[in-house]
C-alpha positions in Angstrom: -47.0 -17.9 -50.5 -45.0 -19.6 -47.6 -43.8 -17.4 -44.7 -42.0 -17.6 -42.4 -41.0 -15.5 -39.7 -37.4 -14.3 -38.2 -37.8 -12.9 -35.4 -36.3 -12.0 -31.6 -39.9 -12.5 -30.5 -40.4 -15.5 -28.3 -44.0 -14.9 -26.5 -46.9 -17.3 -27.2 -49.1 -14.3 -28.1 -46.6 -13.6 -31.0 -46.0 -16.9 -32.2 -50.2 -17.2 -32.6 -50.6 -13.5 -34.2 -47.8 -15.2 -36.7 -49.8 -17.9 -37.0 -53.1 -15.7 -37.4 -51.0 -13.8 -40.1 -50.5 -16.9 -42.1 -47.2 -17.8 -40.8 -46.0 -21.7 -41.9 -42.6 -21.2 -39.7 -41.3 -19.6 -36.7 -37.8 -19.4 -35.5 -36.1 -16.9 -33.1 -32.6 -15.5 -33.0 -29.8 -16.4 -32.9 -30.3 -19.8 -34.6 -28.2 -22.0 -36.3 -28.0 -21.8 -40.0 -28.7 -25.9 -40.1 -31.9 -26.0 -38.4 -33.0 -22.4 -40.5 -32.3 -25.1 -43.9 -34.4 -28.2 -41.7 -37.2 -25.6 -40.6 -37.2 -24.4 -44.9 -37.1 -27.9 -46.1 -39.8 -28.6 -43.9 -42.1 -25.9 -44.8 -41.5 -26.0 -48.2 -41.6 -29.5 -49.4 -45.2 -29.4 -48.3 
């Protein structure tokens, strides 16, 4: 399974306890929906 994580968490400590958790992505809001789709293609297609 591929995750990845939505989050309005921006702290180093949460991005690595993602990470730790098995996290492929990270991406904080607000983003746009374009770089959501580039982030997806990117951890998918691997």
């Amino acid at each position: 399974m591929r995750i990845i994580i939505l989050t309005t968490e921006s702290s180093d400590e949460m991005r690595q306890r993602g990470k730790e958790a098995g996290a492929l992505g990270w991406m904080t809001k607000p983003f746009k929906e374009q770089d959501l789709r580039d982030l997806m293609n990117t951890v998918f297609s691997g």
